[in-house]
C-alpha positions as CSV (number, residue, x, y, z in Angstrom):
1,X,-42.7,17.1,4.1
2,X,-40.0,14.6,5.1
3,X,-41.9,13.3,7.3
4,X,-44.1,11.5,4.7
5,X,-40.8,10.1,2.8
6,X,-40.5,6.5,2.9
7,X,-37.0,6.8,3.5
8,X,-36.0,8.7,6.7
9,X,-33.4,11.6,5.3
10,X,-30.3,11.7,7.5
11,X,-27.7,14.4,6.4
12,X,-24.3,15.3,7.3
13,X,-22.0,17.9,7.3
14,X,-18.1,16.9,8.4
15,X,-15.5,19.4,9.0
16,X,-11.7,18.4,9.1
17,X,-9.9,20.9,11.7
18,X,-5.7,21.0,12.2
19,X,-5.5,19.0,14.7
20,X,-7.2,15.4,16.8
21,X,-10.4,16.9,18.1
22,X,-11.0,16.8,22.1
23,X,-14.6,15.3,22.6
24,X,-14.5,17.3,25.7
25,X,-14.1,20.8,24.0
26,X,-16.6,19.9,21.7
27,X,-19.0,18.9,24.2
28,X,-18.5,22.2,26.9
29,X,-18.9,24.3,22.8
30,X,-21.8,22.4,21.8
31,X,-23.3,23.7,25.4
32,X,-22.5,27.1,24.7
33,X,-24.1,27.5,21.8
34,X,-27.1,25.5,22.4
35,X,-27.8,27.6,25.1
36,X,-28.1,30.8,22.9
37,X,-30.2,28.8,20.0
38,X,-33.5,27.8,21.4
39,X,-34.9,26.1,18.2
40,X,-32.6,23.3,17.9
41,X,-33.6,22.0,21.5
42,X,-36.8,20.3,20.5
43,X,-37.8,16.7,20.1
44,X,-40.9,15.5,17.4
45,X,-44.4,13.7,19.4
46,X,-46.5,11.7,17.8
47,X,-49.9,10.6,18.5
48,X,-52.4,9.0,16.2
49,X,-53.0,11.7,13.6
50,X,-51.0,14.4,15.0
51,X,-47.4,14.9,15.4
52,X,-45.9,18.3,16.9
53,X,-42.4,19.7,18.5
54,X,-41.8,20.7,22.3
55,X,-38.8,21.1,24.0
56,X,-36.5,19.2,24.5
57,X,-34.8,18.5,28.3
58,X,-33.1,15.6,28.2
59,X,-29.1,16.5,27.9
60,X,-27.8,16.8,24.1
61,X,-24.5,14.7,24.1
62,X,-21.1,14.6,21.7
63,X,-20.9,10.9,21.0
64,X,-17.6,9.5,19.4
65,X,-16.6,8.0,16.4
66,X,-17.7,8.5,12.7
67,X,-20.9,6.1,12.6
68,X,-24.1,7.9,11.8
69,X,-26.8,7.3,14.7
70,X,-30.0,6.8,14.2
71,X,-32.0,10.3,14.7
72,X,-33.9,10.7,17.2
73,X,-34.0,7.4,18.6
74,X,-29.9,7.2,19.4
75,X,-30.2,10.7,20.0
76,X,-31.9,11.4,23.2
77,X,-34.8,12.9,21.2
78,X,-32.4,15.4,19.4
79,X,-32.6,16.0,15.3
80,X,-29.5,15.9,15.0
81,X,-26.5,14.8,16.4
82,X,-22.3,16.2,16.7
83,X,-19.6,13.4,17.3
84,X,-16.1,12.9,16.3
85,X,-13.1,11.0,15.2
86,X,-9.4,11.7,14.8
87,X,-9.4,15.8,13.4
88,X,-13.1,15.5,12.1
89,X,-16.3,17.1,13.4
90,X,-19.5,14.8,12.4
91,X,-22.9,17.2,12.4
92,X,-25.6,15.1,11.3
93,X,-29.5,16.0,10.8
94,X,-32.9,15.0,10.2
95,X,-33.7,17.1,7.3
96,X,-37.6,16.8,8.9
97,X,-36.5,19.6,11.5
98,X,-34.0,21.5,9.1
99,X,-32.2,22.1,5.9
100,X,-28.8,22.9,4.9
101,X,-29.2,27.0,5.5
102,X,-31.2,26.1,8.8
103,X,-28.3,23.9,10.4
104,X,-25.3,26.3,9.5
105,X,-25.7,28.9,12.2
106,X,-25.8,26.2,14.8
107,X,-23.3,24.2,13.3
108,X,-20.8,27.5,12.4
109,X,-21.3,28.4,16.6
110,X,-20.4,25.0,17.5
111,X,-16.7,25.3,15.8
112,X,-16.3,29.2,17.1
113,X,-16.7,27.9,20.5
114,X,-14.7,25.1,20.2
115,X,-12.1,27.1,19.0
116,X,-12.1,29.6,21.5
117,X,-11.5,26.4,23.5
118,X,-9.0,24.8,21.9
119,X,-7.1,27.8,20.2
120,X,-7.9,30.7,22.4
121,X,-10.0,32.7,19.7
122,X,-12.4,34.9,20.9
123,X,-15.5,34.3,19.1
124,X,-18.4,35.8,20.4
125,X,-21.8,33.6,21.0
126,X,-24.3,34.8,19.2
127,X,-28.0,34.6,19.6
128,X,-29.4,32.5,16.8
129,X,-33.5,33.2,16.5
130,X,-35.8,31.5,13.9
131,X,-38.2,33.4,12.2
132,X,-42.2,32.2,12.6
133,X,-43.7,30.1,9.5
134,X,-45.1,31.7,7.1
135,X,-48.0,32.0,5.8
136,X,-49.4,28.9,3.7
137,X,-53.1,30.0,3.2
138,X,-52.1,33.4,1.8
139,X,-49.4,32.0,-0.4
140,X,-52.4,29.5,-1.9
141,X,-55.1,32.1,-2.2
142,X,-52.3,33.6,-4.9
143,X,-51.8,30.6,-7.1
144,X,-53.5,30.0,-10.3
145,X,-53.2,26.5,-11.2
146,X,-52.6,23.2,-9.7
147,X,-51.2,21.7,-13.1
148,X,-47.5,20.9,-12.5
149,X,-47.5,17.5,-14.2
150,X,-44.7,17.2,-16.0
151,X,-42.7,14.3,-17.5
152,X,-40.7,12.1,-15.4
153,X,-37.9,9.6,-15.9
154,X,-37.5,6.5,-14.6
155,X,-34.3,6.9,-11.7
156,X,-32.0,3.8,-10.6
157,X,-32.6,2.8,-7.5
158,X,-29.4,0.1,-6.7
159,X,-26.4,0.1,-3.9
160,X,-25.6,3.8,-2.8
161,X,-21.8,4.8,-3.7
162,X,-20.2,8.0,-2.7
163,X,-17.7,10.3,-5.2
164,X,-16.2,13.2,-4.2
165,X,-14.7,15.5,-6.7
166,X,-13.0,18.9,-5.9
167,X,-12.5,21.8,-8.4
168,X,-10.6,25.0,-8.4
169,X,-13.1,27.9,-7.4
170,X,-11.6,30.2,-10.0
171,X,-11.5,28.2,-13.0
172,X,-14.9,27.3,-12.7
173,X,-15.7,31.0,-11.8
174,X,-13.2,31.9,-15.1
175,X,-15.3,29.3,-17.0
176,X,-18.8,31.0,-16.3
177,X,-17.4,34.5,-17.2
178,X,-16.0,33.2,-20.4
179,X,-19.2,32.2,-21.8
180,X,-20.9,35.3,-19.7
181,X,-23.0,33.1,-17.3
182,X,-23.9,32.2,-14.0
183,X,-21.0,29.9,-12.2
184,X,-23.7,27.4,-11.1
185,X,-25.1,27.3,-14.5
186,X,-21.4,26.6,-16.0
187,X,-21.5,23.8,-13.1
188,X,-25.0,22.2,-14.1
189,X,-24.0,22.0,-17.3
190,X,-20.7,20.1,-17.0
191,X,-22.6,17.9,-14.7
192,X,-25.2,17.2,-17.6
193,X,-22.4,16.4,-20.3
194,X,-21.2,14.1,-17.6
195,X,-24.0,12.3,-17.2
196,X,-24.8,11.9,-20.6
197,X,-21.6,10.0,-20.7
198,X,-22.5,8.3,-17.0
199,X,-25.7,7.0,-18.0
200,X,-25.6,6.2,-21.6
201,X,-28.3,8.2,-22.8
202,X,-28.2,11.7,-24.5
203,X,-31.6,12.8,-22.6
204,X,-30.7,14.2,-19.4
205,X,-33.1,15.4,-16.5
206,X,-31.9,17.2,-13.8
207,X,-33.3,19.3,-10.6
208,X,-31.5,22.2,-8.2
209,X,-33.0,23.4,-5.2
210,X,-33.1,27.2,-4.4
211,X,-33.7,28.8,-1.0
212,X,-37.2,30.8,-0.9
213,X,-36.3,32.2,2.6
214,X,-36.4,35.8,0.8
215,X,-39.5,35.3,-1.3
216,X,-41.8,33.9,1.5
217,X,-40.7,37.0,3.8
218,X,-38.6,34.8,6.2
219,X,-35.3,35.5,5.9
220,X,-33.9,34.1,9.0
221,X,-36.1,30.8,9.0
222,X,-34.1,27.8,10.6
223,X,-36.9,25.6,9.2
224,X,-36.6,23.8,5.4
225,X,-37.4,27.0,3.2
226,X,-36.9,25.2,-0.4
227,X,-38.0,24.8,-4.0
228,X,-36.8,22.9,-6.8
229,X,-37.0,23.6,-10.6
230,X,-36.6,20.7,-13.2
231,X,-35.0,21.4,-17.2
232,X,-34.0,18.8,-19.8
233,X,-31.3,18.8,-22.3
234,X,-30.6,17.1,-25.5
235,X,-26.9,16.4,-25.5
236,X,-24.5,14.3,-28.1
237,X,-20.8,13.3,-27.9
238,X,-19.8,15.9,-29.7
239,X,-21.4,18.6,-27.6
240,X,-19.4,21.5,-25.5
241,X,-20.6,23.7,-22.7
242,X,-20.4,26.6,-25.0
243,X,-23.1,25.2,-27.5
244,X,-25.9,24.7,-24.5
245,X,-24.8,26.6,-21.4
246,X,-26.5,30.3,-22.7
247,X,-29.8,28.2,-22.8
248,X,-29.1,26.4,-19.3
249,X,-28.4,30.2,-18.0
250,X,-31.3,31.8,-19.3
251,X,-33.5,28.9,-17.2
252,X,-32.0,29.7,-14.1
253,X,-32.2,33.3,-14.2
254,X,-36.1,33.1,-14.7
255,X,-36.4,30.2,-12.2
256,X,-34.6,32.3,-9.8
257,X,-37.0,35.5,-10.1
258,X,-38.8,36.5,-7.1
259,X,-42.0,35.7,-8.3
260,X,-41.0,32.1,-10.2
261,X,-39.6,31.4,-6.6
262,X,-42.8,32.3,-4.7
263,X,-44.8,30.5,-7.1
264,X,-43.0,27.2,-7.5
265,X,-43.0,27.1,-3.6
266,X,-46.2,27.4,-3.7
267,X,-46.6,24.7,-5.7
268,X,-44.4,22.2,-4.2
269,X,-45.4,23.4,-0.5
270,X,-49.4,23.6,-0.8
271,X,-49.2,19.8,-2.2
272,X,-47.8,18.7,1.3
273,X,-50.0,21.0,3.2
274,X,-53.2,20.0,1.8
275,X,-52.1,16.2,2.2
276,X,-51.3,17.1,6.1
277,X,-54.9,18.6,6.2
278,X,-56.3,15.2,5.4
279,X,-57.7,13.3,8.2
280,X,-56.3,9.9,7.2
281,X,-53.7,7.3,8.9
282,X,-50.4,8.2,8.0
283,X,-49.6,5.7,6.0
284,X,-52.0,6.5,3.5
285,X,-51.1,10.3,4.0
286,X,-47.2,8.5,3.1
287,X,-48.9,7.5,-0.2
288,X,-50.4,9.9,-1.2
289,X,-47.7,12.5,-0.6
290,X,-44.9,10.0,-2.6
291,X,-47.5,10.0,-5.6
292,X,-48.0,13.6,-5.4
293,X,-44.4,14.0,-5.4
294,X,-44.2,11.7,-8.5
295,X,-46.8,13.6,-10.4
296,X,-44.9,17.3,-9.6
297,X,-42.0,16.0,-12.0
298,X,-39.4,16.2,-9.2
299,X,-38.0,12.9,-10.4
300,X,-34.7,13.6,-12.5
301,X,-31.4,11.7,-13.3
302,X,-29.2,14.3,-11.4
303,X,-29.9,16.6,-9.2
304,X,-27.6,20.1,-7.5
305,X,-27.9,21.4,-4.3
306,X,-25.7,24.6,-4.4
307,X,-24.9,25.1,-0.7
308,X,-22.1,27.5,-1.3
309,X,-20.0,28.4,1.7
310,X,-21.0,26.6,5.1
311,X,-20.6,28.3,7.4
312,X,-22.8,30.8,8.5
313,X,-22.0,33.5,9.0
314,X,-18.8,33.4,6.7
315,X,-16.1,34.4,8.7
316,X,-12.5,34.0,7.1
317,X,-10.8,33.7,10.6
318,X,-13.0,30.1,11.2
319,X,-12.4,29.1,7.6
320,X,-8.6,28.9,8.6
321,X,-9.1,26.5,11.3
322,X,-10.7,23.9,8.8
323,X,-8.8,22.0,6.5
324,X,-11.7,19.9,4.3
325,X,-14.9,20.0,4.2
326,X,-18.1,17.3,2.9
327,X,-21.7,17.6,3.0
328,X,-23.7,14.4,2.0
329,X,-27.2,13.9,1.5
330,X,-29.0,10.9,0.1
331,X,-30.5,11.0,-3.7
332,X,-34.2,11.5,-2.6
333,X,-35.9,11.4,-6.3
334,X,-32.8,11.0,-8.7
335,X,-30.1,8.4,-9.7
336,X,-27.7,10.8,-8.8
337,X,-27.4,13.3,-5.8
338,X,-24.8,16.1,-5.9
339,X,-24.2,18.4,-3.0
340,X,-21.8,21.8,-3.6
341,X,-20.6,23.4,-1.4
342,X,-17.7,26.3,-1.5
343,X,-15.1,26.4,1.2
344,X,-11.2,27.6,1.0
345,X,-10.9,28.3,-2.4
346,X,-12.2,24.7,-3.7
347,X,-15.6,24.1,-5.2
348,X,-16.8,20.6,-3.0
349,X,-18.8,17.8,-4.5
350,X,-19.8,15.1,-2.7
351,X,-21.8,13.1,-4.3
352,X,-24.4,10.5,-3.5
353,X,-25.2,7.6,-6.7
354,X,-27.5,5.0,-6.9
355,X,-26.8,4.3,-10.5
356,X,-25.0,0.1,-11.3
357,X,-22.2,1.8,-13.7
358,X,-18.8,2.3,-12.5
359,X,-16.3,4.5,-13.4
360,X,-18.0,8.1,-12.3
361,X,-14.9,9.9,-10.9
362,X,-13.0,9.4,-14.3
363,X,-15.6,10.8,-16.2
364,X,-16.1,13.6,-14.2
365,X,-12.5,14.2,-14.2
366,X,-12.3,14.2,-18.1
367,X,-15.5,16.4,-18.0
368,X,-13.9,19.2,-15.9
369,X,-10.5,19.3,-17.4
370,X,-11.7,18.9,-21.1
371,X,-13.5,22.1,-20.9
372,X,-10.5,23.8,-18.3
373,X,-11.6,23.3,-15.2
374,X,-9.1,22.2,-12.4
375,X,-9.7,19.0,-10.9
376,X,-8.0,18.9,-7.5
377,X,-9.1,15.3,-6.8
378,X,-12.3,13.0,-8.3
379,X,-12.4,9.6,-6.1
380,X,-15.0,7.5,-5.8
381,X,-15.2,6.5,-2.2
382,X,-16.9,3.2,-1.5
């Protein structure tokens, strides 16, 4: 499906380690693991109509510095591409090939055999296997209705700026349980009073992805394996969490039932594959898809993308050789993109806005603290 954005979606994840990284440690892990995770060694080919992944035999490089390169063409053919710079680890994707969930294994065996290298660990290398796709026409022949129209606002679409705001893990955790709900609905909901402050406007949209590797019987798919659900809330000034965030709970505990999950993918996932069954140029197949996309109301002011802890799988002794941790991804379909993820004790955003007003750091700052959650640092970068 990313295939048929207008935009090409580039992502990154960037690890800070304790020390200068050696570009020729990183080069002799990448090596290692690569050999022991097949999947990731393929380029895309194109021809007319068609398009399809083979392997891959050119040699998949480290390259220095902090610059994102263009995927695949500054890539030798690669989705995605490691470099470096100073103590930080660059792992960029094309989100065409892979999504957050996908990349972490390969990613996670990267950094243990770098640090087997350069701290004489003893990680072992572990065979990373992708389960085959599953099954689209039997997930169809389920579904009831196409109707999925829903209302849609109208997003910004100016200058992208970057904020990066950290929070204590446990007061947001202590937040949740205080008003006996999920942590990542206390989270959506601060973001929402936020916003409503952000954008001026006491109408707020927003969207969260949620992984559907379970429900579509494909738990250990490298491949993008996601949904999204949409909700609205009415907030004013005077609003707290507590007075909205049992209603914002109750949404995401039936979105996240097995069968909301199948059915939403379904949705979302039968709309691409019946536009990639068309036998039309594919620019008009790019049409057609981004008005599709329109129409299924994925279009919000904010959207969450609750990664949770990168590195997969989650061993504590790794986590002590990192020191920070960022994720970005652009704002496909909202004014303001907000990536989560969970790493040493510190709840991560790094946020991506394409939204003119200023000031977003402070008022996520005030946000967070007004309702007692610890703000380790709100910036906005650029």
């Amino acid at each position: 499906m990313y295939f048929f954005r207008r935009e090409k979606v580039q992502c990154r994840y960037q690890f800070s380690l304790r020390d200068a990284v050696d570009l020729t440690l990183l080069q002799r892990a990448l090596t290692t693991a690569l050999a022991s995770a097949p999947y990731y060694t393929q380029r895309l080919v194109q021809e007319k109509r068609e398009m399809w992944l083979e392997p891959n035999t050119e040699p998949c490089l480290v390259y220095h510095g902090s610059t994102m390169r263009n995927i695949p063409e500054e890539t030798n053919g690669y989705l995605f591409c490691i470099s470096c710079e100073g103590d930080t680890v660059y792992f960029d994707w094309h989100h065409f090939l892979l999504d957050g969930h996908g990349v972490s294994p390969l990613f996670t065996s990267i950094l243990e055999q770098y640090c087997n290298l350069r701290y004489g660990t003893a990680f072992a290398v572990q065979q990373i296997v992708c389960d085959p796709p599953y099954d689209m026409d039997a997930m169809l022949a389920e579904r009831g209705s196409d109707a999925i129209q829903r209302d849609v606002v109208q997003t910004y679409e100016g200058t992208l700026r970057r904020t990066r705001v950290c929070l204590s893990k446990q007061s947001l955790v202590e937040k949740a349980l205080a008003n006996n709900a999920k942590p990542v609905s206390a989270l959506l909901g601060l973001l929402c009073m936020a916003m409503r402050e952000y954008l001026g406007k006491e109408k707020i949209q927003y969207s969260y992805s949620s992984d559907t590797r379970d429900v579509a019987g494909v738990p250990n798919a490298l491949y993008n394996c996601v949904c999204s659900f949409e909700h609205t809330v009415q907030l004013q000034a005077q609003t707290r969490l507590a007075d909205f965030i049992s209603d914002v709970d109750a949404d995401i505990k039936r979105d996240l039932q097995p069968q909301s999950k199948r059915r939403r993918m379904t949705e979302q996932m039968g709309w691409v594959y019946k536009v990639n069954q068309q036998k039309a140029p594919l620019r008009i197949k790019q049409r057609v898809f981004q008005m599709g996309e329109y129409i299924g109301g994925t279009i919000s002011d904010f959207w969450l993308s609750y990664l949770g802890n990168p590195l997969m799988p989650a061993t504590p002794e790794l986590a002590q050789y990192t020191t920070d941790f960022g994720v970005w991804v652009p704002p496909d379909g909202a004014s303001v993109g907000v990536e989560a993820a969970s790493l040493n004790g510190k709840i991560i955003l790094c946020i991506h806005n394409k939204a003119p007003h200023p000031g977003l750091a402070d008022i996520l700052r005030k946000t967070f603290e007004n309702e007692g959650v610890t703000v380790l640092e709100a910036a906005d970068l650029d």
